[in-house]
N, C-alpha and C positions, 0 to 999 in steps of 0.2 A: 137144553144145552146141546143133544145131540144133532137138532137138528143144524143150529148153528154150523156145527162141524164136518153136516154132511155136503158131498159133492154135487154141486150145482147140473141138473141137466142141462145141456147148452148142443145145439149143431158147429159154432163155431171153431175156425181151427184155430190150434195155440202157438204163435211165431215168437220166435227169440228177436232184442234188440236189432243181433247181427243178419239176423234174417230180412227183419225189415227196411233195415239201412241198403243189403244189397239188391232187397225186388225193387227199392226205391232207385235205385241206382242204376241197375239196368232201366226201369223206366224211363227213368230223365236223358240217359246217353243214347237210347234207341229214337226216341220222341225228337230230340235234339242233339241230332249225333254232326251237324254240319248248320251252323248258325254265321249272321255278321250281324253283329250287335255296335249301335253307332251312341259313343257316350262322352263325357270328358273325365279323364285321368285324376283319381284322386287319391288321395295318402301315396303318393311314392316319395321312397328313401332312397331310391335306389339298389341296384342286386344284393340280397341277403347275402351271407358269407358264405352258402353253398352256392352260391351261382344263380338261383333262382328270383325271380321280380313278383314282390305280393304287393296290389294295391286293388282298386276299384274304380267301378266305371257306374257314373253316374248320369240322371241329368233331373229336371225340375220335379220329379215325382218319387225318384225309385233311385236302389242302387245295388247293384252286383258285385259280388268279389272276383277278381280275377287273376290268374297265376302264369306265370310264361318261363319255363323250363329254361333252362341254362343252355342249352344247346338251341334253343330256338332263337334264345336274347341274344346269340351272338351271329346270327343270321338276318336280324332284324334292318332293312335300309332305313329307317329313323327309329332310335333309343329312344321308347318312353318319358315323357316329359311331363311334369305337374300342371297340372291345367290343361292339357293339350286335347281336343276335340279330335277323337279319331273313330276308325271303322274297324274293330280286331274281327277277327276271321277263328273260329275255332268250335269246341264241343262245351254244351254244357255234361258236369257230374258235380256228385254230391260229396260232402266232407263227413263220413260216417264218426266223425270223431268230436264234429261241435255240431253235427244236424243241419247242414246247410249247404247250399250252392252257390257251387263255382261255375265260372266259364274258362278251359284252360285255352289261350291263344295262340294259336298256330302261324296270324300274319298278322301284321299291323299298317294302317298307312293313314296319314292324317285324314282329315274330314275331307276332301277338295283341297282347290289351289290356295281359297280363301286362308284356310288355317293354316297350312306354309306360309302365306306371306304375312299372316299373323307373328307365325311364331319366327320367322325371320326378322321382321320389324321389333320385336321385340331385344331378340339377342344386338339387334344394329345400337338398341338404346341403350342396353347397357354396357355394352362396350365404348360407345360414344362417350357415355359419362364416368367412365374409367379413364377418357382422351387417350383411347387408341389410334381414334379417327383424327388427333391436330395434326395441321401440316409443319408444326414446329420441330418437330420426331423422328420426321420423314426425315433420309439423307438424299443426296445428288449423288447420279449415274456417274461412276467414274467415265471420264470422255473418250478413254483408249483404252479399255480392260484387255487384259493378256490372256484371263481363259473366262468362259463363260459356263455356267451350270445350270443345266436344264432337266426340270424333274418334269417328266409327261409318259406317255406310253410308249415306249421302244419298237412298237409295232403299228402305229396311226401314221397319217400324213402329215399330222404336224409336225412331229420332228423331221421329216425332210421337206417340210417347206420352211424350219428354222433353218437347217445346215445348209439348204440353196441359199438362203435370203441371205446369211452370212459370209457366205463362201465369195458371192458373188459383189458382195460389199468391203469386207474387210474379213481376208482369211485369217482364223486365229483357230486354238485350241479351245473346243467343245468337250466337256465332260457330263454324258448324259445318265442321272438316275433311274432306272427304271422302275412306274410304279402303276399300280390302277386309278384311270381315270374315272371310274365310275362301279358302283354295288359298295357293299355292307363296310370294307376295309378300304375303300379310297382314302377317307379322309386320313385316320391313322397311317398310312402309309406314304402322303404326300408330307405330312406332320413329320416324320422319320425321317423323308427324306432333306427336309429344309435346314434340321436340324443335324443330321448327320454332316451336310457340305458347313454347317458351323462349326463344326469342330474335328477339320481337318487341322491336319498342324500346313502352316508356312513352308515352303521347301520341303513338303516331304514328296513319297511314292505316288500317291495322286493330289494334284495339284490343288491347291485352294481357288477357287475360283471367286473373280472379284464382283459378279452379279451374277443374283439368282433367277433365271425365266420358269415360273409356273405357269404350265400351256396346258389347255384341254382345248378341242374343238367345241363345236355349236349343241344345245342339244335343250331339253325341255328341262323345265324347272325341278323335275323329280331325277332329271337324269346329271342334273348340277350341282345337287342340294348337299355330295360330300363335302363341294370348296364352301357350305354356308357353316360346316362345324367353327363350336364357338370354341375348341382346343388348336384347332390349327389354325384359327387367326389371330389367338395371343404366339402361338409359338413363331409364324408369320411373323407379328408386330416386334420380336423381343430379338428377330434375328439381325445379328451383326453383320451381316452381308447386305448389301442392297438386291430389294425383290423385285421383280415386274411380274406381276399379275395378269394374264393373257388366256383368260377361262371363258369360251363361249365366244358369240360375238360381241359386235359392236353394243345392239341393244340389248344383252345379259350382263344382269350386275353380281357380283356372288356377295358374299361375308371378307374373303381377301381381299376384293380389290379396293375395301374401304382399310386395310389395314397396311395395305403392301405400299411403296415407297414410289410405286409410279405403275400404273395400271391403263394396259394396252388393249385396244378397241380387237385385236383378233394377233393371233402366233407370231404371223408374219410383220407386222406391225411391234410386235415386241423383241424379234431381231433387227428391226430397222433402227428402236430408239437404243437398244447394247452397244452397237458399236457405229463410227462414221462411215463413208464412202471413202475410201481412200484414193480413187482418183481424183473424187473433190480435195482432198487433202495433199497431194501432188501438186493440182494444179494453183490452188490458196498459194502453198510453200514456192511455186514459182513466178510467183505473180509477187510475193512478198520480196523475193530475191532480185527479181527483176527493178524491184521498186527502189530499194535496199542500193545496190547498181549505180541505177540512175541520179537518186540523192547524192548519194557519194561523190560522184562526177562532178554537178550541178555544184555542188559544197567546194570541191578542188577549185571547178572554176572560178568559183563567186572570191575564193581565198587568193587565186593566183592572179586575178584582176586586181583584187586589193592591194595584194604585194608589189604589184606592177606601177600602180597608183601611187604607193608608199615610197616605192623608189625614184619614181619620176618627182616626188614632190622634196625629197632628201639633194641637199646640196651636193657639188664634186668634192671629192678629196683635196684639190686645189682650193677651193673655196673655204672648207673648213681646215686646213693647215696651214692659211693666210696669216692666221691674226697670230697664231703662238711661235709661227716663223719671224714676223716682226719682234712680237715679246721675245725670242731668244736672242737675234740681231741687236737688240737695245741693251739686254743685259749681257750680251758679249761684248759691246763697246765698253760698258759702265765697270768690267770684270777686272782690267786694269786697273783703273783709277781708284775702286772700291779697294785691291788689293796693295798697292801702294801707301793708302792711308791706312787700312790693317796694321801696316807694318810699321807705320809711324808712331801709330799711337800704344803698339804694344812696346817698343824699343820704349819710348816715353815712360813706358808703366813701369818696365824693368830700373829703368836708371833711378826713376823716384822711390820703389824699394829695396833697392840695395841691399844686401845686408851688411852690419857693422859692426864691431862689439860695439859701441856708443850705444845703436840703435835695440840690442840685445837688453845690455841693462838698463834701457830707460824700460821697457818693455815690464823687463822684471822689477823693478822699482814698482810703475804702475800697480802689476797682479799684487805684489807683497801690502800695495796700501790699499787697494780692494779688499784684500784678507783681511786687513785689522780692521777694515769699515765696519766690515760687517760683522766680526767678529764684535765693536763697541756694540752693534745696534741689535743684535740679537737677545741679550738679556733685558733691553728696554721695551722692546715687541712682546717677547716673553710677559714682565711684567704688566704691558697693557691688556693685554689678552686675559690676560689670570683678571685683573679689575673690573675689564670689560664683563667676564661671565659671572663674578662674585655681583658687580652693581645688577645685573639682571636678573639673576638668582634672588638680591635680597628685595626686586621689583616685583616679583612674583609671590613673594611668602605672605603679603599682606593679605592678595588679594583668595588663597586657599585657606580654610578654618580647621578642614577635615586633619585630623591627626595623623593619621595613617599617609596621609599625602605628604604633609611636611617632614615626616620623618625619613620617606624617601625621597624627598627633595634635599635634604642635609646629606644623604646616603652619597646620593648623585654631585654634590658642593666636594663633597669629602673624593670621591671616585674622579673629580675633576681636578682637584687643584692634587692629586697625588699625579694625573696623567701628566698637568703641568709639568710638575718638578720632573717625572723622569723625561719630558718631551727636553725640557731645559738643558739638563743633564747630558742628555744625549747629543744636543746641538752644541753643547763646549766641550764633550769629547772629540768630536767630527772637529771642531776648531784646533783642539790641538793639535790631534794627529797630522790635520793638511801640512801647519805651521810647523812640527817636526818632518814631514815630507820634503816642506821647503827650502826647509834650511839643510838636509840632505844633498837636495840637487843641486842649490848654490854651491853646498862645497864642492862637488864633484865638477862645475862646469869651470874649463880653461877656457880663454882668451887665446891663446896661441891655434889652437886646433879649430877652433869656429875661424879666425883669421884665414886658417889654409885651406877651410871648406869655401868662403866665400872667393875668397882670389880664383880657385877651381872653377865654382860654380860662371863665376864670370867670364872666365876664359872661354868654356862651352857655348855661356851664351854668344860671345862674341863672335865664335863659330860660327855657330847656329845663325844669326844673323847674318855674315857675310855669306854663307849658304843659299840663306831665302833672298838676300838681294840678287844673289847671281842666277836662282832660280825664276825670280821674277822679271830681269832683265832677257834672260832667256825667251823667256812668255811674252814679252812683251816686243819682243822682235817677232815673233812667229806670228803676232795677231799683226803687227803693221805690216808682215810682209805680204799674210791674205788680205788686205786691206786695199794695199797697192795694186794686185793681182785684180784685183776685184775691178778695180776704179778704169786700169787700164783695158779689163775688157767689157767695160762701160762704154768706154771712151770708143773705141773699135766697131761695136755694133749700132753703136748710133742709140741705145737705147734709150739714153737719159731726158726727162722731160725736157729738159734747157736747152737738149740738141736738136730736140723737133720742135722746139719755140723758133731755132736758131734758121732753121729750114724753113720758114715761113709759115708754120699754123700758129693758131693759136685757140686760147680755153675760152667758153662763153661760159658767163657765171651767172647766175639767177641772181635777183636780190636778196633772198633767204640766204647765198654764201652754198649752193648744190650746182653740181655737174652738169649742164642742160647736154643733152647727147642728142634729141631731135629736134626737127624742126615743128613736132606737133605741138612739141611743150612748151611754146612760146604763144602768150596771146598778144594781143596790141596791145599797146601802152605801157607792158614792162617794161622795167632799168633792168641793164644786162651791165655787163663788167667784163672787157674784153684784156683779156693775160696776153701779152705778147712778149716776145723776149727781151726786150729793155725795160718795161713797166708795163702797166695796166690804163685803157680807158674806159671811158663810161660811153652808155648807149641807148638808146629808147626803140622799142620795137616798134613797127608800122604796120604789120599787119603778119598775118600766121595762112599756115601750109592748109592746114582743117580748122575746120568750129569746134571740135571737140576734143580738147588738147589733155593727152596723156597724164596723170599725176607724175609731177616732178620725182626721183628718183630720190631715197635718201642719205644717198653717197656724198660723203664731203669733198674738198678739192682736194686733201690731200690724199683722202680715199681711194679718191678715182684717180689717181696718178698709174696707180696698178693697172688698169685698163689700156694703158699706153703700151706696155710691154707686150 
């Protein structure tokens, strides 16, 4: 047993855990103090809640763990991404606490261009299939915006080759963000800034601006790759402001300009499409005015020809006050004679109603036997009525069995011949009352005093009539003495048809009984009808002025008497 328990002779030395975790350690850091290890990214979560990034780089054989300190992750131009094939730059050391190695990262940068445009193609798809990218989403450039917001580098060429292109097109209000176009914070800070001109208020201290231009100049894919972040082309897609996207040149595509609202080939180009030319716009507006003008004119003219046309084709005042001149001349002859027999036949009217006492009480005699007429015939109407609905009533009972029906059928017999009797009742109180009314007013009417009313009333009218005779007589001098007035300066001027039959013309009259006034409107072989002042003869034509004779006029003869004057 003792030997058991005796100590081993041995040369070698005795190290503790700690000992050999750190010659191991120094070993690997001296060995491998400056490495770039090329792998693809696996297990990341994303930074721990100290700040730090734990994942691993692997590839078809082997796989390392790797650590990137919190102040280095945020130095980093592309964040760690799962799956992503890249080149980290850093130390290998040991983890004296699970027995293993690390490599801590100091830089990082994808594999080549390839895995950029890998993982660029990537974030395009899944954004696409979110329909970031439909043109349905998209809005239209206000065509006149008031101020403009341009987030770029306050220190590049770009922003003054946007304030020239502007200035020199249409001067407006420019409100420029200032941020970095390029390293670790571009992206985040152009995101800030797109999002900050969204939520300015309307009408306040700095303007809202009604489109946003995101401008960087030209440059390489690594030096682009902030405008490919996949946070600032949803916050891009989500802004309520219209964007233009104006990153790089013509042939640089980013991640915004597939999200932004209209994406311009270079700066200058994306202040060409904000705002118009406003001498174009001058000149448009005077061209439009000028045109505007002219129609106008054109329009007056075209209306004041019409009106001109309209007038020439309207009759004279003479012409249309012809016919209701005759109509009042006709009914001012006829105004006597209508008013004469007025008066005869109302004098007639008066004399056949007279009043009289005779004519009184037959009057009253008449109403008194109207009253008892109808006072006999009213209780016989009565009674047919009452029979009339009882025979219909007892026509109806045969044809109902239901009990409930006939008993309000008798209800209804019963509800009728009671309305009878009081309708009855009612129509021989109305009888008697009149018939006490009547015989009221007989006693009260004299004979003597309707006598002294009619003798009155006649006297008036007698008035009254020799009044309106003397009024009409009056009238009736006054129309024959414009009459006469009239005739003799007829007779004076020589106007009258008869007087220039009597001077030797005369009327040629077609067969139709129409005015002939030329010689065009005669052909050969018509009957004409020659007026002369003592009678009329007949006549046949022998031949005409032209071949192609006028349509006859369709003035009558006594029509065209007027044309003499």
């Amino acid at each position: 047993m003792s030997d058991l328990f005796a100590e081993s002779k041995t040369n070698a030395a005795e190290y503790t855990v700690s000992e050999i975790s750190n010659a191991l350690r120094r070993t690997v850091e001296d060995a491998f103090g400056n490495v770039r290890v090329r792998g693809e990214i696996s297990g990341y979560r994303g930074p721990h809640s100290s700040g730090h990034a734990y994942f691993s780089l692997k590839d078809d054989r082997a796989r390392i763990d790797a650590v990137i300190w919190r102040t280095t992750l945020l130095r980093l131009k592309f964040p760690p991404e799962e799956g992503m094939e890249v080149i980290a730059t850093g130390r290998l050391t040991t983890f004296p606490g699970k027995s293993t190695y690390q490599i801590v990262i100091d830089a990082l940068q994808p594999a080549g261009a390839g895995a950029l445009m890998a993982l660029l193609e990537e974030r395009k798809k899944r954004l696409a299939a979110e329909g970031l990218f439909e043109k349905s989403r998209k809005r239209p450039l206000p065509f006149m915006p008031a101020v403009i917001g341009v987030v770029t580098s306050p220190t590049g060429s770009v922003i003054r080759d946007i304030i020239h292109r502007i200035k020199d097109r249409f001067p407006l209000r420019i409100v420029v963000w200032p941020v970095r176009v390029q390293g670790e914070t571009a992206a985040a800070e152009v995101a800030a800034a797109v999002a900050g001109f969204n939520t300015l208020p309307p009408g306040g201290g700095v303007p809202r601006p009604d489109v946003i231009i995101v401008a960087r100049g030209g440059g390489s894919l690594e030096d682009l790759w902030g405008f490919n972040d996949e946070a600032l082309a949803r916050i891009v897609a989500a802004s309520g402001i219209p964007v233009i996207s104006a990153v790089g040149h013509e042939t640089d595509w980013t991640l915004i300009d597939f999200v932004a609202d209209v994406r311009a080939p270079t700066p200058t180009g994306a202040a060409e499409m904000a705002v118009p030319v406003k001498a174009d716009l001058e000149a448009t507006l005077a061209g439009l005015a000028a045109r505007l003008r002219a129609c106008t004119s054109r329009g007056f003219d075209r209306r004041r020809t019409a009106l001109r046309a309209a007038a020439r084709a309207l009759p004279s005042p003479d012409q249309l006050m012809a016919l209701p001149r005759r109509r009042f001349d006709e009914a001012s002859a006829r105004l006597g004679r209508a008013l004469t027999v007025a008066v005869q036949r109302r004098r007639a009217r008066l004399a056949a109603a007279r009043l009289s006492p005779a004519t009184l009480r037959r009057r009253t005699g008449e109403a008194r036997r109207a009253f008892e007429r109808v006072g006999t015939q009213l209780p016989k109407c009565a009674d047919a009525a009452l029979r009339l609905r009882r025979n219909r009533l007892d026509a109806m009972v045969p044809r109902i069995t239901v009990e409930p029906l006939v008993r309000r059928i008798g209800q209804a017999r019963q509800l009728a011949e009671r309305d009878l009797l009081r309708t009855r009742a009612a129509f021989r109180t109305v009888i008697r009352l009149r018939r006490e009314r009547f015989r009221r007013l007989s006693g009260r009417l004299a004979i003597e005093p309707v006598e002294r009313r009619c003798r009155l009333a006649a006297v008036a009218l007698g008035t009254a009539f020799r009044n309106g005779d003397r009024a009409m007589d009056h009238a009736l001098e006054r129309l024959r003495a414009r009459v006469t007035q009239a005739d003799r300066l007829l007779s004076t001027l020589k106007l009258s048809d008869q007087a220039i039959l009597e001077r030797g013309y005369a009327l040629v009259i077609g067969a139709d009984g129409t005015l002939i006034r030329r010689a065009a409107e005669v052909a050969p072989g018509v009957d004409l009808s020659l007026k002369f002042a003592d009678g009329i003869a007949q006549a046949t034509a022998t031949s005409a002025r032209s071949k192609t004779a006028r349509p006859p006029s369709r003035s009558r003869v006594g029509e065209g008497q007027g044309t003499l004057f």
